[in-house]
N, C-alpha and C positions, 0 to 999 in steps of 0.2 A: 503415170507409168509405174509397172512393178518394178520389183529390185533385181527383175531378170532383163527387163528392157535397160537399164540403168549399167549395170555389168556388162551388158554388151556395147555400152556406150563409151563405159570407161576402157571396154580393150580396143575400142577404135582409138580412144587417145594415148592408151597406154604402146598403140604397137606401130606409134609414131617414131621416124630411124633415131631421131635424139632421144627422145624417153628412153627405148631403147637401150640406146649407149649411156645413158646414166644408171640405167637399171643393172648394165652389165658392170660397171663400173663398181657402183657398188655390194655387188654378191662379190666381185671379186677381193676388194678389198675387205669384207667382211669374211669373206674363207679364211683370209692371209690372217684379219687380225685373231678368228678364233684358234687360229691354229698354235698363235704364239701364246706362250704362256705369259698369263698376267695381264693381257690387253686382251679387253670384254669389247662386245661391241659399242659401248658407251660411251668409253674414252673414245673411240674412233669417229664417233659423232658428233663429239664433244668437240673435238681435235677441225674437223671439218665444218663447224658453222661458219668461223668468220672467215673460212674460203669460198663456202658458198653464198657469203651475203650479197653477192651483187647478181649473182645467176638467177635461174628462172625456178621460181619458187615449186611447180609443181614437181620439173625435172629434181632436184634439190629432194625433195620428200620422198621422189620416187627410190633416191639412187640413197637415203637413211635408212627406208624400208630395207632395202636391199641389203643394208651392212647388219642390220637386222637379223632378218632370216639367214644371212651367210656366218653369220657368229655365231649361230646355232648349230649350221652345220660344221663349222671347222673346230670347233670346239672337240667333238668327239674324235679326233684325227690324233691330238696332244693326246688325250684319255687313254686311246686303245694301242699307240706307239714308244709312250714315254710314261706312261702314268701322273701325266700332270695335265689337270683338267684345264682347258684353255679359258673357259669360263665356269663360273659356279655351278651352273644348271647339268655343265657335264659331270662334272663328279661323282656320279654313281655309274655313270659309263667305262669308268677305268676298274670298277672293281669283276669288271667280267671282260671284257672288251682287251685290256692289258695281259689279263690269262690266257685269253685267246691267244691274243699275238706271241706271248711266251710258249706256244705249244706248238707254233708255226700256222696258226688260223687268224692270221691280220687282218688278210685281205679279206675273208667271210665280213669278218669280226665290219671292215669300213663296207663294204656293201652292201651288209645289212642294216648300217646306220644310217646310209647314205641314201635307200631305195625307201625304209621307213620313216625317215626327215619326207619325201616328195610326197608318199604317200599325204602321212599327218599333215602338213602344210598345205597340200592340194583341199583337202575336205574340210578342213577348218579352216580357208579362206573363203568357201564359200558358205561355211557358215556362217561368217562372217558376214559375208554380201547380202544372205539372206536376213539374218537376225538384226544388225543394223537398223534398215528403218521402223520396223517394229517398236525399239528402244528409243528412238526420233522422235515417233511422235508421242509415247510417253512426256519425253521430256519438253514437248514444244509447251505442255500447258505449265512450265517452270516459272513461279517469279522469284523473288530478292529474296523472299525466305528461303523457298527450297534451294534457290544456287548456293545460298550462304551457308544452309547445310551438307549437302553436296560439297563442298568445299573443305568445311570440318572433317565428313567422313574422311576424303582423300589426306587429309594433315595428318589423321588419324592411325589410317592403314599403312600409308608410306612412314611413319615414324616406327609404329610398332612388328612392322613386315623388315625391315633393315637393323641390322645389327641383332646382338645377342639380348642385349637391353631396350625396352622402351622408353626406359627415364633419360638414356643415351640419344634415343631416337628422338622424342619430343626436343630436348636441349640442343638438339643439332637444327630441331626446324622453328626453332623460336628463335636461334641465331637470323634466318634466313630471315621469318619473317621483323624480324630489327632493323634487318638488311633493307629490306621491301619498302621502310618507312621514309628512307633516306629520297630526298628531293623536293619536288612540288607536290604538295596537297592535290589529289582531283578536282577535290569537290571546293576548297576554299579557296585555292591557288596561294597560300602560304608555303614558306620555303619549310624543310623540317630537315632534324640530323645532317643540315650543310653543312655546318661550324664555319661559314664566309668561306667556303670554297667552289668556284663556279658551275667545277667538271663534274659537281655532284651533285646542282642543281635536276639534273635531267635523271638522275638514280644512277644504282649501279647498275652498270649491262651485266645481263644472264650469260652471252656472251662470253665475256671473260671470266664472270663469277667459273660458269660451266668446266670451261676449259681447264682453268686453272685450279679447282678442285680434281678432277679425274683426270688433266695430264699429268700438268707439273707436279699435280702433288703423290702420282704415283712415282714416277722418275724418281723422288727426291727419295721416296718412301723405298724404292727395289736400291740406290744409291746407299742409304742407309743401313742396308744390311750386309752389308762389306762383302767380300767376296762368296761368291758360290759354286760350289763344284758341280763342273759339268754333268749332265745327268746322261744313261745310254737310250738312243734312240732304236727301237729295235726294226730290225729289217723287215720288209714286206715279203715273206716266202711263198713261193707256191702261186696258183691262180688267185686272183684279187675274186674272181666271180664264185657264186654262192651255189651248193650242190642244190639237187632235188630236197632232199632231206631238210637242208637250209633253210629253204622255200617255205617247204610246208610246218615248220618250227618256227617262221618267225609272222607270217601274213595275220595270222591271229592274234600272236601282242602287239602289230603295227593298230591297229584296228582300236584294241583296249587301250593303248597307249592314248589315241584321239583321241578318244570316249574319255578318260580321264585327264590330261591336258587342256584339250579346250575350257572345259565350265574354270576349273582354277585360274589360267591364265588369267580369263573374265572378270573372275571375284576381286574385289578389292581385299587387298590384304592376300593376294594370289601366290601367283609368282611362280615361275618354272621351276625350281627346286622341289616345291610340296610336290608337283607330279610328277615329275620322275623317283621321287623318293614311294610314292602309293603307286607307280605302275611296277617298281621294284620287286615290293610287293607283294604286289596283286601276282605276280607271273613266278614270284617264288611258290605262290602259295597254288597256282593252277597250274603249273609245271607236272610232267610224266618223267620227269629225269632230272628228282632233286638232289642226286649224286653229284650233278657238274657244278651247280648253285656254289661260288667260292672257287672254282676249278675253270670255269670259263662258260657258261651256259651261254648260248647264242639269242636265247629270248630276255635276257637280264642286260642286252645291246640293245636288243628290235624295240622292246616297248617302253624303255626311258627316256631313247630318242623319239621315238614319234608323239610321247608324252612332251617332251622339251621342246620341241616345233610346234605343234598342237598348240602351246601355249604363249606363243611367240605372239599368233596370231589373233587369240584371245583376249590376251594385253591389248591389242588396236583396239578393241570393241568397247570398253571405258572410254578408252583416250579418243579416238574419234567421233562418238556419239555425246562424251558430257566432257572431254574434255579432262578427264579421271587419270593421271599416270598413276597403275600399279608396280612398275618399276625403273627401275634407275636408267635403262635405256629410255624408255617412254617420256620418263621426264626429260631426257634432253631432246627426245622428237619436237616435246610438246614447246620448248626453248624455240624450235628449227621452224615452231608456225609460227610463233610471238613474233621471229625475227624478219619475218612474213608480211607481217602487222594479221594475223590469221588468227581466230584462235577457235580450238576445235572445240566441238557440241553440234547442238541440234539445229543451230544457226546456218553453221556452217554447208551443212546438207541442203539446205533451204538457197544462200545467197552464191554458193558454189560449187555445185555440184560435178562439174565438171571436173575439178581437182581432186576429190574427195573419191569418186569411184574409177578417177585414171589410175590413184593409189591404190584403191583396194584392186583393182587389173589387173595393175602391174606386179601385186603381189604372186599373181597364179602366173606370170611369164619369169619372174626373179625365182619362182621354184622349178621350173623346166630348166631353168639358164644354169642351175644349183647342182643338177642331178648331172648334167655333160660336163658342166667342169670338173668333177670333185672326182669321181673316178679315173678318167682317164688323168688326168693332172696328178696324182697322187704323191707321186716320184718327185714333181716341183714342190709339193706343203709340204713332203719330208724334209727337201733340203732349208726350206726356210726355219724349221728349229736347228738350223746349227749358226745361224746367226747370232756372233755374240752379245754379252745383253748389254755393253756400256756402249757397242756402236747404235743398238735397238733404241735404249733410255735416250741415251744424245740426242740423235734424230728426231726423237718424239718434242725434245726440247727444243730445238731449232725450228721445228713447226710450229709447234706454238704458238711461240715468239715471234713467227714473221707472219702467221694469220691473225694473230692479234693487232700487229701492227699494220697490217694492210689494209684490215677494218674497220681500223682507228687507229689513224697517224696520229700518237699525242704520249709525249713520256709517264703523266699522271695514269694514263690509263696500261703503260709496260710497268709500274710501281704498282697498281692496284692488282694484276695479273702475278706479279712475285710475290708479293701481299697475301693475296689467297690462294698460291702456291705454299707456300709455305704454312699458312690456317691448314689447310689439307693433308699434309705430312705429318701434323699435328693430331689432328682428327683421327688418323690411320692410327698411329702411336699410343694412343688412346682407348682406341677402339670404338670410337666415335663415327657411324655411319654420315656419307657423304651426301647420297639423295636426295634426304628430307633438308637441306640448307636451300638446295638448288629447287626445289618443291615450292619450300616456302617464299622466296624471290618472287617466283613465277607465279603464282596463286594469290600470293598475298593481299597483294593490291585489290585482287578480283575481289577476294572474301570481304576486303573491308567495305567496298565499294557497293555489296550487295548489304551486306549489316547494316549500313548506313540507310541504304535506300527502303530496310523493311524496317525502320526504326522510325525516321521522317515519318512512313503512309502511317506506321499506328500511333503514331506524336508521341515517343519515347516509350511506350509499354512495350517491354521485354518479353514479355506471355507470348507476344506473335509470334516468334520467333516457332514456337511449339502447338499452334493452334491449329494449323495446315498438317492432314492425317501422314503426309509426304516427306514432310519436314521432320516431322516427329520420329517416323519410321528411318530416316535417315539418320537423325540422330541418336536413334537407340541403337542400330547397325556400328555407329563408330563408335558408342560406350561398351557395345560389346566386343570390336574389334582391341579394345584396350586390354581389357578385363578379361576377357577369357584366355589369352598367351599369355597373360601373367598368372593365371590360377592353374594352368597346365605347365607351366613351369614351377611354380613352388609345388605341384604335388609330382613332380619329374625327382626335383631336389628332395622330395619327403621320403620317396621310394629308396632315392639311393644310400637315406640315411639309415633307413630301416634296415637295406640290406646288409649294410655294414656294420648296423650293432648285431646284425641275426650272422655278420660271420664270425664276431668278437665272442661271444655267449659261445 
């Protein structure tokens, strides 16, 4: 069957009444969480595995998906209302979007966000549906070498793609993988890093590692900054809908904005931040009205949201075909299949298909479900920024705390959850990205377990490892993903030094 008989298979399972109601579920909760500042759609997924561990694993993916795309869209609501990006990928939304809304053009400013999110999201899912098995079967002819490189890259990208530092980002995922070591051997069935404790015969859960890096250890982290004054939320004036003029100003950067989104999402070392920051851009630089650019341009809205969605759904195309998180949401998805016993690649496509395109499905019904809520609703996401932030943080804590405990009744494992609450806070403090800890947990294992097995077949020669043109080319992809954000950075830092002796002179 094609990937179009396949898609039509997955919306028969995807437009089942409970899929459905998980799908709805979580757009909705992902609007709410994009909307508040400082909870990305990560922590919310994070927050949510060990309530879903005992539910039904597809519904479960469906309704992750879902907080997915909907923290994409709510994200821009914080942006163009309050000037605080509800997640990082909006941030360039508030420097035109927030002008708007100061001018009395809000509601333009959220329905041109909101119609260029369905657009972008609509056509990059299905280029997703389409592009997928192509990359399948690439990778079905994978063995222990290429996964073990494939595996590097991904350590690679997600160290050096987080944070300002890579030398930050690498030490954060070699914590993880330290972490990863902890319990029974695979392949020997030897204990390791237990020190005679039982609960850690079986390793650490991602689970709570997850959780309790991006909840608790956000709470402690927004707790730590002692009081904050209220910020003004500005009013929605006037019609919410978008003129003629609007229309035709923005369906052209919705457009470029996919165009440029997608492949990024994709890339390893991606990430929706680079496209909306190049669809920025790109639409300052093709704009007929670079008077408003700073002033409130309504196409400096249209194409960094449809670049930010665009690459929402990009990101799956890694993670679901190899199994690849390029970002910090994707690695807790990727957490949400482990917790499955699932684990995504080109396997995957092959032994379950059924799960695999009800998800990608239900992506194209959580982006119709997106576009009815977020408009007429608008008036309810306003009021949920006036919620204040110590009743916000609490609550976040007391979830936690009691989905960790629900998923494992056992005080070692509410000590190990405070534990790495508290690593987290630290991490933050520091400025130590959280990702690559949680990456390396989850991968870890995989990578050893392929290194092991391409080392066995060539009886200890290390050469193999690079003798596959696959392998090689994968490995040179993560030497370059090192290497070149750090040579663009020292020569970012060289400029600025220049320009500063050329202001002293």
């Amino acid at each position: 069957m094609g990937a179009f008989d396949f898609l039509m298979q997955g919306l028969v399972t995807a437009a089942d009444p409970m899929m459905l109601f998980y799908a709805l579920i979580g757009v909705t909760l992902g609007t709410a969480v994009g909307v508040l500042p400082g909870i990305g759609p990560a922590l919310t997924v994070a927050l949510l595995l060990p309530v879903t561990y005992r539910l039904d694993p597809a519904g479960s993916l469906i309704m992750f998906a879902g907080i997915y795309y909907g923290g994409m869209y709510g994200g821009s609501t914080t942006s163009i209302l309050l000037n605080t990006p509800g997640e990082s990928a909006s941030i360039i939304t508030a420097l035109e979007g927030n002008k708007m809304a100061r001018r009395g053009r809000g509601g333009p400013a959220l329905a041109t966000a909101a119609i260029g999110s369905f657009i972008a999201g609509l056509i990059a899912t299905l280029l997703l549906a389409f592009l997928a098995p192509s990359i399948v079967k690439v990778a079905l002819v994978f063995g222990p070498r290429e996964y073990f490189a494939l595996m590097v890259l991904a350590f690679v990208t997600v160290s050096a793609a987080f944070g300002d530092s890579a030398l930050r980002g690498l030490t954060s995922l070699f914590l993880g993988l330290a972490l990863a070591c902890i319990g029974i051997d695979q392949l020997s069935g030897q204990a390791r890093l237990a020190f005679g404790v039982p609960e850690l015969l079986d390793g650490v859960e991602v689970t709570t590692l997850a959780v309790a890096m991006f909840a608790i250890g956000e709470a402690l982290a927004i707790a730590g900054q002692g009081k904050v004054g209220r910020e003004e939320v500005l009013a929605v004036k006037g019609s919410v809908w978008m003129t003629k003029t609007d229309w035709k100003r923005s369906w052209k950067p919705w457009l470029r904005g996919t165009a440029i989104g997608f492949p990024i999402g994709a890339m390893p070392a991606g990430g929706a931040e680079i496209g909306t920051f190049l669809s920025y851009a790109t639409e300052k630089k093709l704009t007929k009205h670079p008077e408003e650019f700073g002033q409130g341009a309504i196409e400096g809205v249209a194409g960094p949201e449809a670049a930010n969605n665009a690459s929402a759904a990009g990101t799956l195309v890694p993670l679901l075909t190899l199994g690849l998180p390029t970002s910090a949401t994707a690695a807790i998805m990727l957490a949400g299949f482990q917790q499955f016993g699932l684990q995504p690649g080109p396997l995957l496509f092959a032994t379950n298909p059924t799960l695999v395109w009800g998800l990608i499905a239900s992506l194209l019904i959580a982006n119709a479900m997106l576009l009815v809520l977020n408009l007429p609703l608008i008036g309810l996401w306003v009021k949920l920024l006036t919620i204040p932030r110590p009743w916000l943080y609490a609550g976040i804590l007391l979830f936690a705390t009691l989905g960790t405990i629900g998923a494992n009744p056992s005080t070692f494992e509410l000590g190990m959850l405070l534990g790495f609450g508290v690593l987290g806070y630290v991490m933050r403090l520091f400025g130590y990205p959280i990702a690559p800890i949680v990456v390396g947990l989850i991968l870890g294992p995989m990578a050893e377990q392929q290194l092991r097995r391409a080392l066995a077949i060539s009886q200890g020669d290390w050469t193999v490892l690079v003798q596959s043109p696959i392998a090689a080319v994968l490995l040179g992809i993560a030497a370059l993903a090192l290497i070149v954000p750090l040579i663009l950075r020292l020569r970012g830092k060289g400029a600025v030094l220049s320009q500063l002796a050329g202001d002293e002179d």
